[in-house]
N, C-alpha and C positions, 0 to 999 in steps of 0.2 A: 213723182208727185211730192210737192214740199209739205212741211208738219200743217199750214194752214191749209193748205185746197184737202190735204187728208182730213181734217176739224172738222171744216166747212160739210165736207162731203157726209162724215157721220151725220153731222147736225141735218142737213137737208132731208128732211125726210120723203118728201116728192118726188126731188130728183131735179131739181128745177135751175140748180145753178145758182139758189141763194136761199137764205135761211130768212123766214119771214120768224116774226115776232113769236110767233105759239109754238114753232120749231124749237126757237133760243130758250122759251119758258119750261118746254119740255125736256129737253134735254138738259139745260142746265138747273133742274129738278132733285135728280138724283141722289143729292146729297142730303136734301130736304125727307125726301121718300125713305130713305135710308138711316136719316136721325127717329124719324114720327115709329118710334117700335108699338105703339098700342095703335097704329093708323086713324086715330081720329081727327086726321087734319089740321092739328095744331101742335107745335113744336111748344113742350110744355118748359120750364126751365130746367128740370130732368133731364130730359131731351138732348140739350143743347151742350155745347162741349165744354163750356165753363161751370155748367151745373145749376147757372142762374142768370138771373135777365127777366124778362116780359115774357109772356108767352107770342108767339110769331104762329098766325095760321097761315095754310098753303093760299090762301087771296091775297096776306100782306105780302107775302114771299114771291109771289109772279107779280104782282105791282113794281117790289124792287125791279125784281126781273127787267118790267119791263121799261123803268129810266134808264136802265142801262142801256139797254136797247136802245132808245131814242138818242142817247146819246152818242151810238157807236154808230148809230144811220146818220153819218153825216152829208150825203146827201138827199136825204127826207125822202128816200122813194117808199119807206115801207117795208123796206127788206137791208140784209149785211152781204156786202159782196164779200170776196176773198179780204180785198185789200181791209177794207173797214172790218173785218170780225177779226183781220192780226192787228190793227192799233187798240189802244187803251182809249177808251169810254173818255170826253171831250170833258 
């Protein structure tokens, strides 16, 4: 198995042979989940690794999430195959 189909396969959480959109948002959460230490859903400038900025809540942060996404489904089905979740975002 190469370092993408291994990715892929963590992120798939169904099993299905591809990473739909709330797979990509969840998984690539973690780091978000992991900065919020008082869990109130919002990444306050505290929070955040510079110390300052805007506050970012977890809805603005799976929105990012999910351009990217739209942007790495380059063939608009809906979901990241292998191929598309190893290229960079169009």
């Amino acid at each position: 198995m190469n370092a993408t189909s291994d990715y892929l396969s963590r992120m798939d959480a169904d099993r299905d042979g591809r990473v739909s959109i709330v797979e990509y948002q969840d998984w690539l959460s973690y780091a978000f989940d992991g900065m919020d230490k008082n869990r109130d859903g919002t990444l306050s400038p505290e929070e955040q690794p510079s110390g300052r900025g805007k506050p970012i809540t977890r809805t603005e942060h799976r929105d990012r999430l999910a351009e990217g996404f739209k942007r790495q489904d380059t063939n608009h089905d809906g979901y990241l195959n292998a191929k598309e979740l190893s290229a960079p975002p169009q």
